[in-house]
C-alpha positions in Angstrom: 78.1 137.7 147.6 79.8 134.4 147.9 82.2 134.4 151.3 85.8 133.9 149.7 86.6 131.1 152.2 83.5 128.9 150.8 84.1 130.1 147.2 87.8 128.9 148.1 87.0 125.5 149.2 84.1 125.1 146.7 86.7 125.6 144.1 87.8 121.8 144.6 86.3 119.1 142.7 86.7 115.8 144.9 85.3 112.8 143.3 86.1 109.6 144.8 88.7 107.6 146.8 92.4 107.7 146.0 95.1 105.7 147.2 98.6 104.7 146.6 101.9 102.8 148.5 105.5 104.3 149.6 108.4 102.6 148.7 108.0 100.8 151.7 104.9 99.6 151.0 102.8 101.3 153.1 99.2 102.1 151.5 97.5 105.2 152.0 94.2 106.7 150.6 92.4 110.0 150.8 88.5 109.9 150.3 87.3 112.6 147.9 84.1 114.3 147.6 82.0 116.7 145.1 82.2 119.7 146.1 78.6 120.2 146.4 78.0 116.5 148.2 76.6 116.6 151.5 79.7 116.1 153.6 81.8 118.6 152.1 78.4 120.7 153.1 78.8 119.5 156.3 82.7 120.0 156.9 82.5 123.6 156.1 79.1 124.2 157.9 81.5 122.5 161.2 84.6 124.3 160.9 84.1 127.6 159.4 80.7 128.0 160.4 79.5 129.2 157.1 75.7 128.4 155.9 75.3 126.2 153.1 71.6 126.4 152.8 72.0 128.4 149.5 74.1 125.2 147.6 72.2 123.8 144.7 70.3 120.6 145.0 72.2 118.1 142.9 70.0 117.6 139.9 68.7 121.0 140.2 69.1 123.5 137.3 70.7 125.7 139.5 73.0 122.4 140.3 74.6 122.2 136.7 74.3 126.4 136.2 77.2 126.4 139.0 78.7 123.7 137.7 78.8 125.2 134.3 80.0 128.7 135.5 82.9 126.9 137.6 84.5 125.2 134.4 83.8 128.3 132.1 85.8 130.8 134.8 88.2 127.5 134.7 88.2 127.5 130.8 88.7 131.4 130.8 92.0 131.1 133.2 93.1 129.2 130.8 92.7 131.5 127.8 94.7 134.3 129.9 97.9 133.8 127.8 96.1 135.1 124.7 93.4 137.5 125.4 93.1 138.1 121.7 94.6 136.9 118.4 94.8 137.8 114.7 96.6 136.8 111.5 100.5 136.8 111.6 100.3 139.4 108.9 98.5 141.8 110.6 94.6 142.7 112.2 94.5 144.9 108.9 91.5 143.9 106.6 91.0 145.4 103.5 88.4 146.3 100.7 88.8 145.3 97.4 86.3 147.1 94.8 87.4 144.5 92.2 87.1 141.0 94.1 83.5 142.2 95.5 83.1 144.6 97.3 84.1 142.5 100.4 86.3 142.4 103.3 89.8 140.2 102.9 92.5 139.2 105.2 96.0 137.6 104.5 96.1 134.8 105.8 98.9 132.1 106.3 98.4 128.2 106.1 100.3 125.0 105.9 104.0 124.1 106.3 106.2 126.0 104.5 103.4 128.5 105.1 101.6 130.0 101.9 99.8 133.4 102.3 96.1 133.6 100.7 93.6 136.5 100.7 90.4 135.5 102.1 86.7 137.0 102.5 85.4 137.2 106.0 82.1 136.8 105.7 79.9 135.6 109.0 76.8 134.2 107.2 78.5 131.0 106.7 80.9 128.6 108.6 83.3 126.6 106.6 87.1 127.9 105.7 87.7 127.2 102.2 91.0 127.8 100.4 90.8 126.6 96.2 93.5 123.9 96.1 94.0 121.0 93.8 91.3 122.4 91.5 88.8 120.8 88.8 86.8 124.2 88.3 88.7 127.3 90.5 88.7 131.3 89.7 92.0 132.2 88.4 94.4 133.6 90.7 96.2 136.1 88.4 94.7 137.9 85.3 93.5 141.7 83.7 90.6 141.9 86.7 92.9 142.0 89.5 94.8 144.4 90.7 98.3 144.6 90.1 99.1 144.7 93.9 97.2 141.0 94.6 99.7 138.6 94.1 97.5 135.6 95.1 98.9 132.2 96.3 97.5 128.6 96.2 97.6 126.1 98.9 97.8 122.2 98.3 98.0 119.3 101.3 100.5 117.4 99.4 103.3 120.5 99.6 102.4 121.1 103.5 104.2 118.5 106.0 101.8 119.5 108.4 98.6 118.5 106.4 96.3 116.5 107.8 93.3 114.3 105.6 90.0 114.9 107.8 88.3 111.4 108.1 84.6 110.7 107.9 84.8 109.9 111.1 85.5 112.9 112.4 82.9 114.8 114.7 83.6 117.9 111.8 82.8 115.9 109.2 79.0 117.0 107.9 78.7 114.9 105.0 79.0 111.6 106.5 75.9 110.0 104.1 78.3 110.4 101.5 81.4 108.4 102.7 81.7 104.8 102.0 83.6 104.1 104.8 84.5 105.8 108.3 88.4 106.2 106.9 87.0 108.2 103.8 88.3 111.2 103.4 85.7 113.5 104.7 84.0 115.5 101.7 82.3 119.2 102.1 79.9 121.2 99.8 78.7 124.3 100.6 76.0 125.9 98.6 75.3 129.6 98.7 72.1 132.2 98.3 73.4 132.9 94.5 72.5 130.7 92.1 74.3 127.9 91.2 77.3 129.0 93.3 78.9 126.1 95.7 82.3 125.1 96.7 82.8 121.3 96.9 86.1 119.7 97.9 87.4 117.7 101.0 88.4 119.0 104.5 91.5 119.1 105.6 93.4 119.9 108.8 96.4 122.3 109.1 98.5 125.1 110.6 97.0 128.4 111.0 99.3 131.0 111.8 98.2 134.2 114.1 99.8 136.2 116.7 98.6 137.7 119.8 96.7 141.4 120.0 97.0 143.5 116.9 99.8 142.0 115.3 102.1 144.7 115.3 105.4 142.6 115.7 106.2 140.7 118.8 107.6 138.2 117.3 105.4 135.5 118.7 103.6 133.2 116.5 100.6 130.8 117.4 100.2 127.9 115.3 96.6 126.7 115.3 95.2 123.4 113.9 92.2 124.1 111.7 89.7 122.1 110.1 89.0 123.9 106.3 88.1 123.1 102.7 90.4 121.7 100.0 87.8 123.5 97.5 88.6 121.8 94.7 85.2 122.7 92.6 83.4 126.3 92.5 80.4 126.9 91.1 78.3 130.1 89.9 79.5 133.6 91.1 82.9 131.8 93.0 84.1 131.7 89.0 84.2 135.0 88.6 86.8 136.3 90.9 84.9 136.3 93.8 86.5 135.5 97.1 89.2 134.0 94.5 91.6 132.9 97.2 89.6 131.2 99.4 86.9 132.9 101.9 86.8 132.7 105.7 83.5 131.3 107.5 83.0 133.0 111.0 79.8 131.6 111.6 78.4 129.8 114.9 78.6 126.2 113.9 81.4 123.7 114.8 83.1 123.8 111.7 83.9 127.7 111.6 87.5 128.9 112.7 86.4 130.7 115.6 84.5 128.1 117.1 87.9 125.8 116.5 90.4 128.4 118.2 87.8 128.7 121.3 87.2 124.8 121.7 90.6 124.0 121.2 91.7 127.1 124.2 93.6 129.4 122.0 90.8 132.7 122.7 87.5 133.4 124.2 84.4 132.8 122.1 84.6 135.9 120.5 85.7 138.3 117.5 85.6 141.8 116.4 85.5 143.4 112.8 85.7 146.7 112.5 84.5 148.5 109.2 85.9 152.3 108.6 83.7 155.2 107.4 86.3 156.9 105.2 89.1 154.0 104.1 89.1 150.6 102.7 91.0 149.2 105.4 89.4 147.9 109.0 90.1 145.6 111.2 89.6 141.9 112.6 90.9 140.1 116.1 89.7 136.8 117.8 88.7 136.9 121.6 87.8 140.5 121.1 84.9 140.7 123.9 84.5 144.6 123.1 84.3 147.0 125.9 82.2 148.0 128.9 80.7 151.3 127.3 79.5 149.3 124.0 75.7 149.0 123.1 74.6 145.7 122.8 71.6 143.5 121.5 71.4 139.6 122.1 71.5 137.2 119.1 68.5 135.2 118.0 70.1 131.6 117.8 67.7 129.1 115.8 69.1 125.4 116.1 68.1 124.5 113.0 70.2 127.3 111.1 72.3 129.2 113.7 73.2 132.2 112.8 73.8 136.2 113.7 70.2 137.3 113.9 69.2 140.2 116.0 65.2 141.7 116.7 63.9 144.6 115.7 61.3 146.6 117.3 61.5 149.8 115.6 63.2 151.8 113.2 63.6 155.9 112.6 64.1 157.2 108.9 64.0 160.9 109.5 60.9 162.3 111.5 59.3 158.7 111.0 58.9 156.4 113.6 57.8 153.2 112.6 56.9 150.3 115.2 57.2 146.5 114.2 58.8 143.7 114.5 61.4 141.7 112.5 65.0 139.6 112.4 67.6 140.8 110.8 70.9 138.8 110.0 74.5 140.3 110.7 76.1 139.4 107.4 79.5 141.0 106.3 79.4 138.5 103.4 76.7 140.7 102.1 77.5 144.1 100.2 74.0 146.5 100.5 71.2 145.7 103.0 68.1 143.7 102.1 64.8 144.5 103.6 61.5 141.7 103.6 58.2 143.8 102.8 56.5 145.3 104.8 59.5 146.8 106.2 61.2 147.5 102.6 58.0 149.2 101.9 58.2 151.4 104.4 61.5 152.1 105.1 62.1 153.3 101.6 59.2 155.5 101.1 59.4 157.8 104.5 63.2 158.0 103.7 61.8 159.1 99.5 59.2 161.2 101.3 61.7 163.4 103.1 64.9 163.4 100.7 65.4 167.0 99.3 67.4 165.7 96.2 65.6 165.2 92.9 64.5 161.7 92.1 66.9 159.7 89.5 64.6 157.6 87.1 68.0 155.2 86.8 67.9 152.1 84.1 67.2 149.4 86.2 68.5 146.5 84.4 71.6 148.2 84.9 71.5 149.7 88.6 69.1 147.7 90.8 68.4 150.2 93.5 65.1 151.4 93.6 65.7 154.8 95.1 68.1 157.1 93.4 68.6 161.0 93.1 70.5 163.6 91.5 72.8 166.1 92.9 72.5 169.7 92.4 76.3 170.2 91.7 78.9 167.7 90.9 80.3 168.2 94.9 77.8 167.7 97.2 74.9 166.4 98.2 71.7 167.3 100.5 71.9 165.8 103.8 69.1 162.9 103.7 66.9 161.8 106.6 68.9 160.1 109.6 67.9 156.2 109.9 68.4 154.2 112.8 67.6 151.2 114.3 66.0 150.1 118.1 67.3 146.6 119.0 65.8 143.6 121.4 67.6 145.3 124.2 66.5 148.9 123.6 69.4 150.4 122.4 69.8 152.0 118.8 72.2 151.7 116.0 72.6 154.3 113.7 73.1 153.8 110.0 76.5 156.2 109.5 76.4 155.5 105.7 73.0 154.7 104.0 73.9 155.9 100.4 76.0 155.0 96.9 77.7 157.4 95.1 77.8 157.1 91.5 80.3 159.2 89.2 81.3 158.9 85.8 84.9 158.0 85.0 86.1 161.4 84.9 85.1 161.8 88.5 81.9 164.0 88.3 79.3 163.3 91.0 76.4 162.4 89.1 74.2 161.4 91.7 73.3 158.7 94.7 71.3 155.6 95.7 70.1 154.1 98.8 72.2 151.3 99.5 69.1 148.9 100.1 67.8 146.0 98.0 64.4 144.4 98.1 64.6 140.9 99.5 61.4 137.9 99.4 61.4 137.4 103.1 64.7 137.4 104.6 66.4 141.1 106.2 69.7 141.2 106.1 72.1 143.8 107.5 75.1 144.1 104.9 78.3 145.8 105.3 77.4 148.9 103.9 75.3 149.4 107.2 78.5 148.3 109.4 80.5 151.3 108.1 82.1 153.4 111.3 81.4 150.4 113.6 83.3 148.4 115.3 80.9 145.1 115.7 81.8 142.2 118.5 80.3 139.1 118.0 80.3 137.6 121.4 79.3 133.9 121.3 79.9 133.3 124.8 77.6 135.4 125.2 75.1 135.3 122.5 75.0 138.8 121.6 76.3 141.8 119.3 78.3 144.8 120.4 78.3 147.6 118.7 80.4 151.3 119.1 81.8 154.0 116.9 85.0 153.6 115.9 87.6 154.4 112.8 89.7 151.5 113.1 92.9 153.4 113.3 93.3 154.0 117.2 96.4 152.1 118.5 94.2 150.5 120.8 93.4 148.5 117.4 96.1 148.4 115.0 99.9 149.2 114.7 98.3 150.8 111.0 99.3 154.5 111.0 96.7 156.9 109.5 98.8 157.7 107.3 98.2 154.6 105.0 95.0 156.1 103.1 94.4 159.8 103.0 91.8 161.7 100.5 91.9 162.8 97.4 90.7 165.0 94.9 90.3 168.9 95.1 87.4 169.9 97.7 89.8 168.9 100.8 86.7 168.5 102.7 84.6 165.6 99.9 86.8 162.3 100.7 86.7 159.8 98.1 87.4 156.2 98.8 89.0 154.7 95.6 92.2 151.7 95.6 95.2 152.6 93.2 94.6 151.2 90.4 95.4 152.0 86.5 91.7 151.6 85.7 88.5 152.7 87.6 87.2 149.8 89.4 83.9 147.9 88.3 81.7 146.9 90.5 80.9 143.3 91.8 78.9 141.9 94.4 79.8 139.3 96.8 78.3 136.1 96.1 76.0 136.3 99.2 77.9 133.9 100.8 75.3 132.9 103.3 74.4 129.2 103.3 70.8 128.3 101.9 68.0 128.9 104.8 65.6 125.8 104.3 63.1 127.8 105.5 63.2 129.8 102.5 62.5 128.3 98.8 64.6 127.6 95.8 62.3 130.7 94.0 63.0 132.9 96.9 66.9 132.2 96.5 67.0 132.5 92.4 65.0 136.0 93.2 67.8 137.6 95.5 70.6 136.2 93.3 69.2 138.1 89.9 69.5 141.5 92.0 73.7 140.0 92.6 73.7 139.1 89.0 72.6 142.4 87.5 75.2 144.3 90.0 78.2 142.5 88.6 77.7 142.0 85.2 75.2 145.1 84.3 76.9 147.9 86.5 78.8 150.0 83.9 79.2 153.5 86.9 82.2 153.7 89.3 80.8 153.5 92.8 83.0 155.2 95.1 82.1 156.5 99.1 82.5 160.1 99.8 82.3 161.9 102.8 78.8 163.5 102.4 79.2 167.6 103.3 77.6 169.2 106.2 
C-alpha cells in the first residue's frame, strides 16, 4: 500500500519554473518539478526517508498507467456534486406496445424547453429529435394513444440553439461539407431496410436533475450535441420512435459520452427493465453496486459497441459449451441467435417443453417455436435457460416466452421470444426483463442484478402506479389503457449497420421486423407464468 505521506506529496504536479514581482519590484521564482522527476524522488527519499525504488520509469507503461489513474481519481472528485443524473421529468421509462415495443423517456430540450418522448436504445449513438421535417412520422393520429401528447423541437424557437459546424470534432460527415463553417450534416442508417434518419446536428440544453428525480428542485442544464432529423426513412415512418430516439452507445457522439467528457457524471448508466409492468427505469453515472454480477465488454474499434462472450449456455438439463458474442441491445425487441447456437438453443428448449407444439402461420407470427396451453390460464413451466459470461458468472433469462391471446383475453398459447439471425447474436429486451443492467464504460463491462425497478433506492414511483388485472389474482397481465387492444410493432432495430456484415444479411433480419409489424393480427401481452 502506498505510504499516505508519499501518495500526499505525489499528488502535486510541478512542471517548471515560476516567477513573479511584488509591488516593489522584487522578483521571486519557485522551481517546479514532475512529480515523478528525479529530484522530487530524491527530496522525499532525504527528508522523509521513504523508498522510491517502486516509482515508474518515465516512458514506462507503468509511467503513464499512474499518470492516467492520478487524473481519473482527479476527474472523479470532480464528478462528486452529481453522483448520478436523470431526466427532469423523472428516471421513470416506460413501455409503449403501440410505438414498438420499446423503452421511452420524456425528455426536455431547448430554450423555452419542449418535452419529447424518446427510445433508449444502446446499439446506436446519435440523439435524434424530428424537427423541421421533409419526411417525419406524425406526431398525433388513430395509432397513438390518447395519453402521448407528443411535442416537436425546432433550433429556430430555442434561444439556446446552437448550429454544429463541420468543424467540429463531433462532426462525422465531414466528406460532405463544402466548407469547415458548413453546418455539420448526420445520417444514420439502421439494420431495417431502408430506414435512416438524415438531418443536421445541433447543440442545445438538456435538462436532468440529480439521483432519481423525485423533486429537489435542482435542475442541470447540459449542452448536447443531437440530430435535427429532418428526413426518416423505412420503419421510422411508421410511428416508430416518433419523437425522436436516444443513442447511448460508446462513441463520441452519444449523450452519455457528452455528459462524462464534459464532467457532469461518471462514465456510466443504468436501465432497469421490470418483470411484471411497463414502467423501469434509467439514471446516468449509475456504477451499480458491489454485490452485482459482472462480465467485461468486447470493444471492437472499428464498430464499438456492448458485446459480451459467451462460453456456455443452459436450456433445461442441457449444457451446451461454445463460444460466441452477443450484443447488449435494448433497441432490439426479441433475441436473435447466429446458427449454430440458434440451432441448438431452440431444439433442447423444444425437446424438453411439456406444452403441445403450435404449427402457427408463419407469414403472420415469425417465431419458430410455439405451443398451446392446456387451459386458457396457465401454462407448463418450460426449461430454465441461462447464460455463463467471459467472467464466469451466469445470467438468467427471467422471461423467455410471448403470450398470445385473442382479443377477448383468452390465453391461446405461447412462443419463444427468439428469432433466427444470419450471423449476428443479439440480446434484446425481452431477455433484460427483471434486471437492472449497468453499463459501465469506465470500466468496460456490464452489471447485472435482479431488480423490480420500484425500490426507493430507484425511483420516487410508488407501486401503486400499475397493478394486475383480470380475474386469477395470481396470472398478471401487462396491458397499457387504452380503448383498443394494442397491435404489435417492432422496433426498427435501431442498431447502426455492422460492415462486417452484408447488405443480404441486413435485408434478411429486417423481413423478420417487417412481418412483426405489419402481419401480427394477436395481442401480445406478458403474464406472470404460474408455479
Amino acid at each position: 500500500m502506498e505510504s499516505p505521506t508519499l501518495g500526499f506529496i505525489c499528488s502535486l504536479i510541478l512542471f517548471t519554473s515560476l516567477s513573479f514581482q511584488n509591488s516593489n519590484g522584487q522578483s521571486y521564482s519557485l522551481q517546479m518539478y514532475h512529480k515523478y522527476s528525479n529530484e522530487v524522488k530524491g527530496r522525499i527519499a532525504w527528508r522523509h526517508g521513504l523508498n522510491s525504488d517502486g516509482w515508474p520509469v518515465k516512458g514506462s507503461s507503468d509511467y503513464y498507467k499512474a499518470l492516467y489513474h492520478h487524473d481519473s481519481a482527479r476527474h472523479d472528485r470532480n464528478l462528486a456534486e452529481h453522483s448520478s443524473l436523470t431526466f427532469l421529468k423523472g428516471n421513470e421509462t416506460v413501455e409503449i406496445p403501440h410505438l414498438g415495443f420499446l423503452y421511452y423517456a420524456m425528455v426536455q430540450v431547448g430554450t423555452p424547453n419542449v418535452t419529447l418522448l424518446v427510445a433508449l436504445d444502446t446499439g446506436s449513438n446519435v440523439f435524434w429529435v424530428p424537427c423541421d421535417c421533409k419526411a417525419c412520422a406524425p406526431t398525433f393520429g388513430p395509432s397513438y394513444e390518447s395519453r402521448i401528447n407528443l411535442q416537436t423541437y425546432s433550433p429556430s424557437t430555442s434561444q439556446t440553439s446552437k448550429p454544429v459546424s463541420c468543424s467540429n470534432t463531433l462532426c462525422q460527415s465531414r466528406n460532405k461539407c463544402s466548407k469547415s463553417s458548413d453546418q455539420c450534416p448526420y445520417t444514420v442508417t439502421y439494420l431495417s431496410a431502408n430506414t435512416s434518419t438524415a438531418g443536421t446536428l445541433v447543440e442545445d440544453i438538456l435538462y436532468l436533475t440529480p439521483g432519481d428525480g423525485s423533486g429537489n428542485g435542482t435542475v442541470v442544464k447540459a449542452p448536447i450535441t443531437f440530430g435535427c432529423g429532418k428526413v426518416q426513412t423505412g420503419d421510422l415512418l411508421q410511428g416508430l420512435a416518433p419523437d425522436g430516439l436516444l443513442g447511448l452507445g460508446i462513441e463520441p457522439i452519444s449523450v452519455p459520452t457528452i455528459l462524462y467528457n464534459s464532467g457532469f457524471v461518471s462514465n456510466s448508466f443504468s436501465m432497469c427493465f421490470p418483470y411484471n409492468s411497463s414502467l423501469g427505469r434509467f439514471t446516468f453515472g449509475d456504477k451499480g453496486s458491489s454485490d452485482q454480477k459482472e462480465t467485461p465488454f468486447i470493444i471492437d474499434q472499428t464498430h464499438p459497441t456492448y458485446y459480451v462472450g459467451v462460453k456456455e449456455f443452459y436450456v433445461g438439463n442441457a449444457h451446451v459449451k461454445t463460444e460466441f458474442q452477443a450484443m447488449f441491445d435494448t433497441g432490439t425487441s426479441f433475441t436473435h441467435l447466429a446458427d449454430p447456437v440458434y440451432k441448438s438453443f431452440t431444439s433442447n428448449y423444444h425437446f424438453q417443453t411439456r406444452d403441445s407444439p403450435w404449427a402457427v402461420n408463419k407469414s403472420s407470427i415469425p417465431f419458430g417455436f410455439c405451443y398451446r396451453t392446456s387451459n386458457s390460464q396457465s401454462i407448463n413451466r418450460g426449461p430454465n435457460i441461462s447464460f455463463n459470461f467471459n467472467g464466469g458468472n451466469n445470467f438468467s433469462v427471467i422471461q423467455p416466452l410471448l403470450f398470445l391471446q385473442d382479443v377477448t383475453g383468452k390465453l391461446l398459447g405461447y412462443c419463444l421470444g427468439v428469432l433466427h439471425s444470419p450471423n449476428i447474436t443479439i440480446i434484446g429486451q425481452n431477455f433484460m426483463t427483471g434486471y437492472r443492467l449497468v453499463f459501465d464504460r469506465e470500466q468496460l463491462k456490464l452489471g447485472w442484478m435482479e431488480a423490480n425497478c420500484y425500490d426507493l433506492k430507484y425511483s420516487n414511483i410508488s407501486t401503486s402506479t400499475s397493478s394486475p388485472v383480470g380475474d386469477n389474482p395470481s396470472t398478471s397481465y401487462i396491458n397499457s389503457s387504452t380503448n383498443s387492444p394494442p397491435k404489435l410493432s417492432i422496433s426498427p432495430n435501431a442498431l447502426q449497420v455492422n460492415p462486417n456484415v452484408n447488405s443480404n444479411d441486413a435485408i434478411h433480419l429486417s423481413l423478420y421486423f417487417l412481418h412483426i409489424a405489419l402481419s401480427f393480427s394477436l395481442v401480445i401481452t406478458i403474464i406472470t407464468i404460474l408455479s
